[in-house]
C-alpha angles and dihedrals in degrees: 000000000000090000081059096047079048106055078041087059095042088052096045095042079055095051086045101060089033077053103051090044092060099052098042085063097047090051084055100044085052092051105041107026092070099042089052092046092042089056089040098057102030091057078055107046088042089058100038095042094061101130122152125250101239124036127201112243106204116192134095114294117211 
């Protein structure tokens, strides 16, 4: 009975770690992954978005 508590223990020593590894890449992921696309996106939309404050209007005015 106790070879049989033992081989339990191994496996779910093994789903632990495999677990914790997971987890510890999706915390990550979660943390990081947002930071990287935000600064990404914001240099570009600050580039691209340029438009001046007052625009010209040409056409007969009445």
């Amino acid at each position: 009975m106790n070879s049989n508590s033992q081989s339990a223990n191994s496996t779910d020593t093994y789903s632990q770690r495999l677990a914790d590894i997971v987890g510890t890449a999706i915390a990550l992921l979660t943390l990081i992954l947002p930071v990287f696309v935000i600064a990404h996106y914001s240099s570009t939309n600050v580039q691209n978005n340029q438009q001046p404050a007052i625009q010209n209007v040409k056409g007969s005015q009445d």
